[in-house]
LOTOR-275179 format. One record per residue: x, y negated, z of N, C-alpha, C in turn; residue in one letter. Coordinates in nm, 3 decimals. Layout:
BEGIN
{{X; Y; Z}; {X; Y; Z}; {X; Y; Z}; 'A'}
...
REM end
This chain:
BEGIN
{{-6.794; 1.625; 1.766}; {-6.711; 1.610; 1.649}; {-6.644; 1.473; 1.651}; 'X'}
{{-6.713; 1.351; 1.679}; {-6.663; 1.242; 1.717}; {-6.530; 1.248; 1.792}; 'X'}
{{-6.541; 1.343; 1.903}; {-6.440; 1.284; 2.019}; {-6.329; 1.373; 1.935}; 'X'}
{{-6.316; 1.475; 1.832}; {-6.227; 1.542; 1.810}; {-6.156; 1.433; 1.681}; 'X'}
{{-6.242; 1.380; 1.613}; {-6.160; 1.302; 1.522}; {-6.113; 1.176; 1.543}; 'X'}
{{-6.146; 1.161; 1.700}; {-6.082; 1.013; 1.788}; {-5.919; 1.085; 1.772}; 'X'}
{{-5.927; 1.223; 1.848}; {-5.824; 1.280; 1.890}; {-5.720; 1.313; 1.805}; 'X'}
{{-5.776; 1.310; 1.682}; {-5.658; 1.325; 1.547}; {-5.596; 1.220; 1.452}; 'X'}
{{-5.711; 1.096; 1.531}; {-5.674; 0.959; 1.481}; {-5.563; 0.926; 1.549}; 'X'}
{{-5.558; 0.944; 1.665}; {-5.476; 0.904; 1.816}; {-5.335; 0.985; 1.734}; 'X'}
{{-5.374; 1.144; 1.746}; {-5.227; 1.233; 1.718}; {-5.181; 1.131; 1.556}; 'X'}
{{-5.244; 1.139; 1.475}; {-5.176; 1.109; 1.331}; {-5.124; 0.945; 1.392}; 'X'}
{{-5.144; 0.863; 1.454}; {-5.102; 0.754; 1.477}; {-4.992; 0.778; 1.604}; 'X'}
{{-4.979; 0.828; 1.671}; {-4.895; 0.887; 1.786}; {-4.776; 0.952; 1.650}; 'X'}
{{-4.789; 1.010; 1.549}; {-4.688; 1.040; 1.489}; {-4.583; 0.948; 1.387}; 'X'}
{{-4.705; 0.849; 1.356}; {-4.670; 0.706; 1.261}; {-4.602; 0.659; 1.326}; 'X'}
{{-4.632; 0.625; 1.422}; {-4.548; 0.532; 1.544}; {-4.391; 0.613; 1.592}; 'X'}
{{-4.384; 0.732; 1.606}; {-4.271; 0.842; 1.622}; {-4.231; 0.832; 1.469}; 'X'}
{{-4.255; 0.805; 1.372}; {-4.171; 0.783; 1.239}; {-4.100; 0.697; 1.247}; 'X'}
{{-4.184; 0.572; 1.281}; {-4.130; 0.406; 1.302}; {-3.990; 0.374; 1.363}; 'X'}
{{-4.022; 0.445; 1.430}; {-3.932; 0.448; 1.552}; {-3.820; 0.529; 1.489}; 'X'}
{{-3.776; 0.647; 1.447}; {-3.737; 0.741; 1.369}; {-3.631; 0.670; 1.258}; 'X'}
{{-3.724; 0.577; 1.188}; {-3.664; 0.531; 1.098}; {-3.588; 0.438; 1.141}; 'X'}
{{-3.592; 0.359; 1.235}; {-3.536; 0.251; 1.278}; {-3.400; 0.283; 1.358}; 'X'}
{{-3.404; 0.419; 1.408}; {-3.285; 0.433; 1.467}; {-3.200; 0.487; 1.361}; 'X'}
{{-3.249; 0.561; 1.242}; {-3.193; 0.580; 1.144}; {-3.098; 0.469; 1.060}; 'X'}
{{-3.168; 0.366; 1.037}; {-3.136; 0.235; 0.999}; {-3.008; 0.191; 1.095}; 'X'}
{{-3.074; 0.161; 1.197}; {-2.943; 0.111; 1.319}; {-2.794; 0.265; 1.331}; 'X'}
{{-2.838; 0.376; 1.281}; {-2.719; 0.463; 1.264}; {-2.640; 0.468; 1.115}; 'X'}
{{-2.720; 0.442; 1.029}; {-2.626; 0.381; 0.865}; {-2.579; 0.275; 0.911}; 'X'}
{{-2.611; 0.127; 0.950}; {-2.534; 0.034; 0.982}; {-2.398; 0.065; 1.080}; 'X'}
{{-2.368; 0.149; 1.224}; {-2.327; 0.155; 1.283}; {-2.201; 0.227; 1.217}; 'X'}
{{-2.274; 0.358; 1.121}; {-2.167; 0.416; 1.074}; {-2.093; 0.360; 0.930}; 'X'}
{{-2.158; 0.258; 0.923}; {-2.073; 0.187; 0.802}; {-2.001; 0.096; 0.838}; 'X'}
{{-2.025; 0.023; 0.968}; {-1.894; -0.069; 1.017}; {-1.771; 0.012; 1.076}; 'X'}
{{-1.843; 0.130; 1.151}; {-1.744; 0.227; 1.209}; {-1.620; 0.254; 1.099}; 'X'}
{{-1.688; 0.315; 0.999}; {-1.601; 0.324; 0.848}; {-1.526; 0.243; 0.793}; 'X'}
{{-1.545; 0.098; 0.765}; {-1.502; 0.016; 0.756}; {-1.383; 0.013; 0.815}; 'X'}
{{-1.406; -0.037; 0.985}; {-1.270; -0.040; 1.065}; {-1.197; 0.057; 1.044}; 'X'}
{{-1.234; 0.199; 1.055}; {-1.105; 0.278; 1.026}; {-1.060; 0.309; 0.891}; 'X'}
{{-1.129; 0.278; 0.807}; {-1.004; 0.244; 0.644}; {-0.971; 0.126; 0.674}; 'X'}
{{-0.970; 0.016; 0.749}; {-0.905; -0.096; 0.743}; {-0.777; -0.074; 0.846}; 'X'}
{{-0.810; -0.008; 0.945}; {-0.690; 0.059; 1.023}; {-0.595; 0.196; 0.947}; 'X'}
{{-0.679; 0.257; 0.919}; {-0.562; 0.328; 0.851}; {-0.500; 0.306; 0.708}; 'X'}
{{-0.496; 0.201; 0.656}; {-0.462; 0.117; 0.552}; {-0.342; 0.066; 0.654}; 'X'}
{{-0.387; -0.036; 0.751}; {-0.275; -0.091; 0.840}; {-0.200; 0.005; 0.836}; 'X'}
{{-0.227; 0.093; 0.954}; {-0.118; 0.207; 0.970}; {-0.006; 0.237; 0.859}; 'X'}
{{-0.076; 0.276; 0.763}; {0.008; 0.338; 0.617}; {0.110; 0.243; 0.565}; 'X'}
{{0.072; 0.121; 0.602}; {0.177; -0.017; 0.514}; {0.258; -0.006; 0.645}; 'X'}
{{0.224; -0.015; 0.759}; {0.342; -0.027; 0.866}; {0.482; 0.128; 0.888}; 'X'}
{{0.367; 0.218; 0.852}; {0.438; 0.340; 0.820}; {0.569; 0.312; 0.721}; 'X'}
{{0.537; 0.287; 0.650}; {0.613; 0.235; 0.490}; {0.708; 0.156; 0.552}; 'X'}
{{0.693; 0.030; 0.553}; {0.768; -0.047; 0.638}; {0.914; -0.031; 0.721}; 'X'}
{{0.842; 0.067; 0.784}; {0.934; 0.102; 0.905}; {0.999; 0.234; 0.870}; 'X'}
{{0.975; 0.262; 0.737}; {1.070; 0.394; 0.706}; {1.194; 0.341; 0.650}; 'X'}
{{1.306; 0.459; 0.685}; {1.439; 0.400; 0.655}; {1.445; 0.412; 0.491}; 'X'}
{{1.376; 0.468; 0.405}; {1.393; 0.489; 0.236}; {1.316; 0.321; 0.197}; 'X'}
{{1.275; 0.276; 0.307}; {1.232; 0.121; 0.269}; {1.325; 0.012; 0.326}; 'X'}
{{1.351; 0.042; 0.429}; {1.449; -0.059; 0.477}; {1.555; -0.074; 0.437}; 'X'}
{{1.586; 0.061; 0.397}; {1.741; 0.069; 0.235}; {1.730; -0.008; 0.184}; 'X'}
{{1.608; 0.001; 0.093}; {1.619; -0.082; -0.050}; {1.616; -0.235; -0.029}; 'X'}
{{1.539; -0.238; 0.092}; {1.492; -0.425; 0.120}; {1.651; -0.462; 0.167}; 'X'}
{{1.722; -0.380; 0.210}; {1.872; -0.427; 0.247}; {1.980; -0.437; 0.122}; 'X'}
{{1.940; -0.345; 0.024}; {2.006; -0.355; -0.033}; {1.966; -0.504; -0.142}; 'X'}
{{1.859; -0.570; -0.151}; {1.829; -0.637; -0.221}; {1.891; -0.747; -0.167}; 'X'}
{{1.874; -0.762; -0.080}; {1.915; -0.878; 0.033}; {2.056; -0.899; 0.024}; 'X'}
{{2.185; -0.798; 0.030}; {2.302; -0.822; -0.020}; {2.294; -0.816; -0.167}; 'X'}
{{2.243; -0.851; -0.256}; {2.255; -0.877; -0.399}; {2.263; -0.995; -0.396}; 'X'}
{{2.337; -1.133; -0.438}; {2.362; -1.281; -0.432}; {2.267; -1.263; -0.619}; 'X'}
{{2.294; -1.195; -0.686}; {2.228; -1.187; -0.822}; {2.076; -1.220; -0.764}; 'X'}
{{2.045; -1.091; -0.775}; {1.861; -1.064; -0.746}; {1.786; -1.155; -0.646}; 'X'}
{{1.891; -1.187; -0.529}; {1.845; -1.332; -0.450}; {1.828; -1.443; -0.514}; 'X'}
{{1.927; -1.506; -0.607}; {1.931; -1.571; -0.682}; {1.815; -1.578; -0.806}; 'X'}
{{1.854; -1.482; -0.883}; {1.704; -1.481; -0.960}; {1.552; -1.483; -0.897}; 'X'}
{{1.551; -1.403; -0.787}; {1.435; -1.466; -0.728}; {1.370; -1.597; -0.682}; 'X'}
{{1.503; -1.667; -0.642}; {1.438; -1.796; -0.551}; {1.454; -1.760; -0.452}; 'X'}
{{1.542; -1.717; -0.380}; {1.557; -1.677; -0.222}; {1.628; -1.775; -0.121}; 'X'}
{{1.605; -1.817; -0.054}; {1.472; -1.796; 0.043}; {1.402; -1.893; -0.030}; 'X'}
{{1.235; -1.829; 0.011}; {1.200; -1.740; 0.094}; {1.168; -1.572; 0.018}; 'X'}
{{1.192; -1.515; 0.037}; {1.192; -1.370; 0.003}; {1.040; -1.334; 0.065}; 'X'}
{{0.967; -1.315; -0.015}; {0.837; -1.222; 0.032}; {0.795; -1.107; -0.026}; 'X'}
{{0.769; -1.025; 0.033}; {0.775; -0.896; 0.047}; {0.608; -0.861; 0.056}; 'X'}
{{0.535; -0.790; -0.042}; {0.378; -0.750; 0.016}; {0.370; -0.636; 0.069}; 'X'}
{{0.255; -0.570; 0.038}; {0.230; -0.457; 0.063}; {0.250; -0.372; -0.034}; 'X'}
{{0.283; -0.236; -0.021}; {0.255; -0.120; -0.153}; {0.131; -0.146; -0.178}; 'X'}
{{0.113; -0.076; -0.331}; {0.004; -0.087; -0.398}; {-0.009; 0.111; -0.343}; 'X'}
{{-0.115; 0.144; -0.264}; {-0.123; 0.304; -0.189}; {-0.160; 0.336; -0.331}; 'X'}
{{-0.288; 0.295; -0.382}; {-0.283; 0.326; -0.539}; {-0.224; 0.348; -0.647}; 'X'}
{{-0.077; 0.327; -0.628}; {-0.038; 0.322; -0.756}; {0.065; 0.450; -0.731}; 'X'}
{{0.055; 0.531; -0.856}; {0.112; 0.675; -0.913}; {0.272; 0.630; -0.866}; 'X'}
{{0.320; 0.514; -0.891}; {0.421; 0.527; -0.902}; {0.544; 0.582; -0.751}; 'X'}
{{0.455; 0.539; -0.619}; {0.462; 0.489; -0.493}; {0.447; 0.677; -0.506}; 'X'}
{{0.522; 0.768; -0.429}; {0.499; 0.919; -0.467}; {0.613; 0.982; -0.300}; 'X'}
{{0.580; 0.999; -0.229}; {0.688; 1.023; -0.093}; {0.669; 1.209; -0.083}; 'X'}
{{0.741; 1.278; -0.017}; {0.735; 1.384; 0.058}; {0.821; 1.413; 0.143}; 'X'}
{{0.861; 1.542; 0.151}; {0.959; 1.533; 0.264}; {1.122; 1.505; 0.226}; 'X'}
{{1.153; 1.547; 0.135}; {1.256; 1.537; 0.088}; {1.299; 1.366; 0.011}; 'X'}
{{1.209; 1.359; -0.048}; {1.206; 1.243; -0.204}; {1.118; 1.115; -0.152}; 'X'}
{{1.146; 1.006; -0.203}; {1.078; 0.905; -0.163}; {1.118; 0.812; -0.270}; 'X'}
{{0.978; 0.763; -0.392}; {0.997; 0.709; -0.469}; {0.889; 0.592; -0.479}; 'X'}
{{0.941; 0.448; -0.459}; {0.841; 0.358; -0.416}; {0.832; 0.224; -0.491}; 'X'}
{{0.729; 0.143; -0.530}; {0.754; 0.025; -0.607}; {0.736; -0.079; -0.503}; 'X'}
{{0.782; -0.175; -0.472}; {0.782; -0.257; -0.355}; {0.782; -0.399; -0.465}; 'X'}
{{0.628; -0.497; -0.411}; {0.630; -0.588; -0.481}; {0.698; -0.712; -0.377}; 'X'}
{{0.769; -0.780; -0.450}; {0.848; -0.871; -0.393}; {0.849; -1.042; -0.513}; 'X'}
{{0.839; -1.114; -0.408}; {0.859; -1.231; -0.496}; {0.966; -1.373; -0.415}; 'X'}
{{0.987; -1.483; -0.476}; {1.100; -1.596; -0.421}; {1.017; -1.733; -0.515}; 'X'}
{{1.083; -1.826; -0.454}; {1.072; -1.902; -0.501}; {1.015; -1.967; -0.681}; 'X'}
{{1.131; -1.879; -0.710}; {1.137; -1.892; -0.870}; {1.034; -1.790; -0.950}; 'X'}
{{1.029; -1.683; -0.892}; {0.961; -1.568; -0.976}; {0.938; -1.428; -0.907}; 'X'}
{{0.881; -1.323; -0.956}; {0.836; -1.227; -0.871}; {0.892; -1.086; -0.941}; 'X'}
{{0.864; -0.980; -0.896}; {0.890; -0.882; -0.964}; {0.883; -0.748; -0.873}; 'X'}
{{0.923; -0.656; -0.915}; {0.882; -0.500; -0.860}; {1.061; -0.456; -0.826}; 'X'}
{{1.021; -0.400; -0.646}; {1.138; -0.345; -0.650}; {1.166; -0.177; -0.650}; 'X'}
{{1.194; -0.104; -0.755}; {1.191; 0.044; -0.776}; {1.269; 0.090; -0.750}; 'X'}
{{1.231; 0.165; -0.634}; {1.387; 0.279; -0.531}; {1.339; 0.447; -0.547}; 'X'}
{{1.451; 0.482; -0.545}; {1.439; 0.647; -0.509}; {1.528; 0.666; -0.403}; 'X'}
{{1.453; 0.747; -0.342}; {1.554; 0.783; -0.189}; {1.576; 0.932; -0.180}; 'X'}
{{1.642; 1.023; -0.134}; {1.637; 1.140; -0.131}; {1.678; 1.142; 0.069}; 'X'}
{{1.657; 1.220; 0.078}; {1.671; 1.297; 0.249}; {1.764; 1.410; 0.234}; 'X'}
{{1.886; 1.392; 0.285}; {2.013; 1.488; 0.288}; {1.906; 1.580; 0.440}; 'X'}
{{1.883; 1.704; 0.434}; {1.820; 1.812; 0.492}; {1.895; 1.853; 0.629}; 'X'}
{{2.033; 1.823; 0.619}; {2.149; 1.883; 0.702}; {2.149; 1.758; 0.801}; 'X'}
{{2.178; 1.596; 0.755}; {2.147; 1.494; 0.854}; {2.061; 1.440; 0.839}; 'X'}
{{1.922; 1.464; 0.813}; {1.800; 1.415; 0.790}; {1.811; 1.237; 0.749}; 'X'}
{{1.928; 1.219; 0.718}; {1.909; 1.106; 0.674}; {1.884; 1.071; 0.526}; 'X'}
{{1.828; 0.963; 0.510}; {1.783; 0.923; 0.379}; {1.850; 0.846; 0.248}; 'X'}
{{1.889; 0.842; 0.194}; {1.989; 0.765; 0.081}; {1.975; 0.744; -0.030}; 'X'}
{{1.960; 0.613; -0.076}; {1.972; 0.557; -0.190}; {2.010; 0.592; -0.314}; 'X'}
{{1.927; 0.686; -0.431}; {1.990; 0.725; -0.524}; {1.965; 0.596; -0.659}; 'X'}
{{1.846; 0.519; -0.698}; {1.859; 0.472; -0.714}; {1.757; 0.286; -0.689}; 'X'}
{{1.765; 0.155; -0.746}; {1.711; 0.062; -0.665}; {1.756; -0.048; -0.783}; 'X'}
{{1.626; -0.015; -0.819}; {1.632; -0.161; -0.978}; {1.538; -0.261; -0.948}; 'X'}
{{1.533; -0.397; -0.976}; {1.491; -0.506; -0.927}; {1.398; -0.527; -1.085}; 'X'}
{{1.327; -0.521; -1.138}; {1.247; -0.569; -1.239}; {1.173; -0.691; -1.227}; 'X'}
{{1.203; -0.825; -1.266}; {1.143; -0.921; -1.267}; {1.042; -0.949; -1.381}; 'X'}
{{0.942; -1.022; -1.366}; {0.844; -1.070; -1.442}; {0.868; -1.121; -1.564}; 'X'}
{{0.976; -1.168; -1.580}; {1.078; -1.240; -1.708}; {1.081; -1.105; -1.815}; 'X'}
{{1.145; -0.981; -1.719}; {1.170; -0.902; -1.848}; {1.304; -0.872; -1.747}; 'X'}
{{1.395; -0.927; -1.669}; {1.501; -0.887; -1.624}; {1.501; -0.774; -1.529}; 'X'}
{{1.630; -0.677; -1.568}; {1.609; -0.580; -1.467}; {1.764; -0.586; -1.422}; 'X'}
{{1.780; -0.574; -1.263}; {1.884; -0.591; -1.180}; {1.900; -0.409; -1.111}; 'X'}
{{2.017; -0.367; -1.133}; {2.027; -0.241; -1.084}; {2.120; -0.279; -0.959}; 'X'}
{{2.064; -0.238; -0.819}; {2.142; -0.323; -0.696}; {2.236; -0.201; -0.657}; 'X'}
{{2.203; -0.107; -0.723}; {2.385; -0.027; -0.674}; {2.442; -0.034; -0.740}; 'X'}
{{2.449; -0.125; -0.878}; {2.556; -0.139; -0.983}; {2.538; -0.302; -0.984}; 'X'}
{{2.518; -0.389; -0.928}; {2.491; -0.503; -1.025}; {2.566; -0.586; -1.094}; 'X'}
{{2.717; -0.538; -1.102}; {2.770; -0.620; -1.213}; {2.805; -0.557; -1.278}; 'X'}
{{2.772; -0.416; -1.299}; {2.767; -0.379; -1.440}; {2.641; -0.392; -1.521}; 'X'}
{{2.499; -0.433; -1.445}; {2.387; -0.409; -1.498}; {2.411; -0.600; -1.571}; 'X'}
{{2.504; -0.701; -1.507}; {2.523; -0.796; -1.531}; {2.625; -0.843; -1.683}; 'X'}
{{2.692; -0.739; -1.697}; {2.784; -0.774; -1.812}; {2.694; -0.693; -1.915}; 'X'}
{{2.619; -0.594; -1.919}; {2.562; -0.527; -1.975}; {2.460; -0.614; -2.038}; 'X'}
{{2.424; -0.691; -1.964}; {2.324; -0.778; -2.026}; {2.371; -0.886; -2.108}; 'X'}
{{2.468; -0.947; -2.041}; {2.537; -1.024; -2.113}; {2.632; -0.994; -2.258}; 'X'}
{{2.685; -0.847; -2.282}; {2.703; -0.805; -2.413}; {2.611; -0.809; -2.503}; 'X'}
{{2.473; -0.755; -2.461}; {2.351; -0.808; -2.548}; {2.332; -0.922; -2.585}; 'X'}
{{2.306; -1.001; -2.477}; {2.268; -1.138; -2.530}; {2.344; -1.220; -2.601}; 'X'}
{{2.512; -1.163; -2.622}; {2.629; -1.228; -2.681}; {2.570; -1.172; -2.814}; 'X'}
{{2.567; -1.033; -2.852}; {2.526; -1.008; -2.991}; {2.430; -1.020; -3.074}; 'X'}
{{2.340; -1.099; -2.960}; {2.148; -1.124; -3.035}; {2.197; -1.285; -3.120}; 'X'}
REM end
């Protein structure tokens, strides 16, 4: 009876030891797969802002801001900085056709949101500017396919306040 409960001391400890072990590679596979995770939402975050970037319903609007001497001006330009989309925010909304995006931008002087709509003509897959308002932090809003009418417009107000 002795030598049999040596033998079950041995097995139940032969299995403790196969837990140990068990657990530890367990441990070393949550760590592995949480840095793994990490890097690729930090890469596909990259990806998505460079995506953005390099689409022509973005490069519109950043062009069109850029020939505005107004909205340069009210900004503080140069230097013109440009962040990232907020991927979070409702407002930022793309598909195949439509592309509606808030692009935060700031200058020297002050900062503000730049709000474009783009549409995709289907026939030349190209993309075009329907509309591209400059909203600054002040309260000012710059419409860059109109801006001197969005300019006298303001200025009739402020003549009658």
């Amino acid at each position: 009876m002795r030598i049999e409960q040596v033998r079950a001391a041995g097995a139940i400890q032969g299995k403790e030891a196969k837990m140990r072990v068990s657990t530890n590679h367990l441990q070393q596979l949550a760590i592995f797969t949480t840095v793994l995770t990490g890097g690729e939402t930090g890469t596909m975050y990259y990806l998505m802002q460079k995506k953005f970037a390099g689409s022509d319903y973005y490069t519109l609007a950043l062009q069109k801001l850029e020939e505005c001497p107004e909205a340069m001006e009210s900004l503080g330009v140069p230097p013109l900085k440009v962040y990232n989309i907020h991927l979070t925010d409702r407002h930022n909304r793309v598909d195949h056709n439509t592309a509606q995006i808030k692009i935060p931008v700031t200058g020297s002087k002050t900062g503000g949101y730049l709000y474009t709509l783009s549409i995709r003509d289907t026939n030349t897959n190209r993309w075009s500017l329907k509309q591209v308002v400059l909203k600054l932090q002040e309260g000012q809003t710059i419409n860059l396919l109109t801006p001197h009418q969005a300019t006298a417009a303001q200025e009739q107000s402020t003549r009658r306040s």
